[in-house]
C-alpha positions in Angstrom: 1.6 4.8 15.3 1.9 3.1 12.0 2.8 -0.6 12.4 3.9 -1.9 9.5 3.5 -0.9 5.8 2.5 -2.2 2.6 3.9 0.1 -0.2 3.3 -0.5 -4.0 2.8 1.2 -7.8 -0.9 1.1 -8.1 -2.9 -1.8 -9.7 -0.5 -4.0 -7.4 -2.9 -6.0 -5.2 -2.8 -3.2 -2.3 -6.7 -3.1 -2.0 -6.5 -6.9 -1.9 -3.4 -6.6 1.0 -5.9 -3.8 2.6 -8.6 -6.6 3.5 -6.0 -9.5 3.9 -4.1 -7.6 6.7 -7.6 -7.1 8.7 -8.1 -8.6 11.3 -9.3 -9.0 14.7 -6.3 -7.5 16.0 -4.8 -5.2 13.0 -6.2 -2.9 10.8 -5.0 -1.9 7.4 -5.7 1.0 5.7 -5.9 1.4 1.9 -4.2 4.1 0.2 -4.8 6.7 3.5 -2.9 9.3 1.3 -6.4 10.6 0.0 -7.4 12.1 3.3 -3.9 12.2 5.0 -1.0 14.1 4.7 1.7 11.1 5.6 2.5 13.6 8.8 -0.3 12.8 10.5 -0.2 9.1 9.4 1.0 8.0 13.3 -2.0 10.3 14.8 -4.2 8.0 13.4 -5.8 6.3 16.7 -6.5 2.5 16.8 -6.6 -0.3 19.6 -5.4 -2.7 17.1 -1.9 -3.0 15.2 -2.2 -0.5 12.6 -1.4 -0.7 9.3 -1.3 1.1 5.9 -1.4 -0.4 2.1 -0.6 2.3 -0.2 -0.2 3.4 -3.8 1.2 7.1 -3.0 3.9 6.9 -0.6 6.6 5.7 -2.7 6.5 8.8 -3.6 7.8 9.8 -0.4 11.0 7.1 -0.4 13.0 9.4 2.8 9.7 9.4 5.1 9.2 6.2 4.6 12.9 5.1 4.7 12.5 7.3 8.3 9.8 5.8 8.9 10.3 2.5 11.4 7.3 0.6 10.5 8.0 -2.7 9.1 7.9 -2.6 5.2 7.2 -4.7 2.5 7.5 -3.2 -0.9 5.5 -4.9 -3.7 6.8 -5.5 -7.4 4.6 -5.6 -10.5 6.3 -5.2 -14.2 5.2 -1.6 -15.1 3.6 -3.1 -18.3 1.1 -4.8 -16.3 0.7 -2.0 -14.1 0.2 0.3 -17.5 -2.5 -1.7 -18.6 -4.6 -1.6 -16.1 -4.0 2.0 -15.4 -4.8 2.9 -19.1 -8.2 0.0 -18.8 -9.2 2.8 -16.0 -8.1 5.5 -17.7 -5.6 6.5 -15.5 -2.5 8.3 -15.4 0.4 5.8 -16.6 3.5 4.9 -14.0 6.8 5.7 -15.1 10.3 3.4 -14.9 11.5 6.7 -12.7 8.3 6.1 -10.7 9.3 2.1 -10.0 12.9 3.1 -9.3 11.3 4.8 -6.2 10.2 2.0 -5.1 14.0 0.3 -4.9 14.8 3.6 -2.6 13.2 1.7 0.6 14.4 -0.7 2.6 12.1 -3.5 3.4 11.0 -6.9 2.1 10.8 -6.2 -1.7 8.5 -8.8 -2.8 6.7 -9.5 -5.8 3.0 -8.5 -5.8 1.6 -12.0 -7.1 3.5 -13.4 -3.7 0.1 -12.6 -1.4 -1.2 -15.1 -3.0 1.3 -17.8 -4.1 3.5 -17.7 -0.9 1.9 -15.3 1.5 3.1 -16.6 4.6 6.7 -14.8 5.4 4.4 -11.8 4.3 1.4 -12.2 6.5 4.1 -12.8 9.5 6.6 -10.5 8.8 4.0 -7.7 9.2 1.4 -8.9 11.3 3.7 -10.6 13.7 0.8 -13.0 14.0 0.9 -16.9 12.7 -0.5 -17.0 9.2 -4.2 -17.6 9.0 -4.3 -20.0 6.0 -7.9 -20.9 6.4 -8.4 -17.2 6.0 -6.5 -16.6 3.2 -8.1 -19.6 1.8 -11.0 -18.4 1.3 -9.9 -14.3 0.4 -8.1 -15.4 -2.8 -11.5 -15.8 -4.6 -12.2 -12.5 -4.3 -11.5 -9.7 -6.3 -11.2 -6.2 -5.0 -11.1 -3.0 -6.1 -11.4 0.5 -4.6 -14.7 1.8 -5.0 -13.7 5.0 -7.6 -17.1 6.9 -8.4 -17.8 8.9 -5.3 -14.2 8.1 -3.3 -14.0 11.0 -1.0 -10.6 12.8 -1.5 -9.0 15.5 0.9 -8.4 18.3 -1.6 -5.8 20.5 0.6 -4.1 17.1 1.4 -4.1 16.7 -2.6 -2.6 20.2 -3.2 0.1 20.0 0.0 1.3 16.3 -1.9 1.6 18.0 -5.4 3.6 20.9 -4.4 5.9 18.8 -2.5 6.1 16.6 -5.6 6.6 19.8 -7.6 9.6 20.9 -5.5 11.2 17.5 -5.7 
């Protein structure tokens, strides 16, 4: 069963939240959407707490509204988000797309918060005291999903855009 939840626009920091958020005893998974349909997301077997950062569910705002893992919702200005979506030459967010992200409930945050003011974060969905020495150290480090050669679930791909379709 899901734990807790991380759910952003992409090019907000949720590969970054991904690594921050595992631990010894959680494990976060980036952007699970690729290989999962979100049904299955609580079959998903772990002995730790287990968690999910991801860039597709907001697309989903009454499963995850459902849903009663703790949320935090993460907040970059969709010109930011644009450009480095267009650097990648990826498809652009929209305002509509953002306004999804208002439709959950949860701590709504802003994405540059992990690393200015992580704490109430880090506790909120770990339940865990915040590991500053940790973080310490993570905030040097840049990550990004590794694109070329990212395995992706192509009947989980079609099942997500015809529900999209028919929303």
């Amino acid at each position: 069963m899901i734990d807790f939840m991380v759910i952003a626009a992409p090019r907000c920091g949720t590969t970054w939240a991904a690594n921050w958020l595992t631990t010894d005893t959680t494990l976060c998974l980036h952007d699970p959407l690729y290989t999962r349909h979100y049904d299955d997301l609580d079959a998903i077997e772990s002995k730790k707490m287990l968690g999910v950062s991801c860039t597709g569910l907001y697309h989903f705002p009454g499963w995850v509204r459902a849903h009663p893992a703790r949320k935090v919702i993460l907040h970059r200005p969709l010109a930011e988000i644009n450009e480095s979506l267009d650097a990648l030459g990826f498809p652009l967010v929209t305002h509509a797309d953002l306004a999804r992200l208002d439709e959950i409930d949860g701590m709504h945050l802003d994405w540059k918060s992990m690393f200015s003011d992580p704490a109430q974060m880090y506790e909120f969905l770990t339940k865990k005291e915040f590991d500053a020495e940790r973080h310490s150290e993570l905030v040097h480090i840049e990550m990004q999903p590794k694109f070329i050669g990212l395995t992706i679930n192509k009947d989980v791909g079609r099942r997500f855009i015809e529900e999209l379709r028919g929303m």
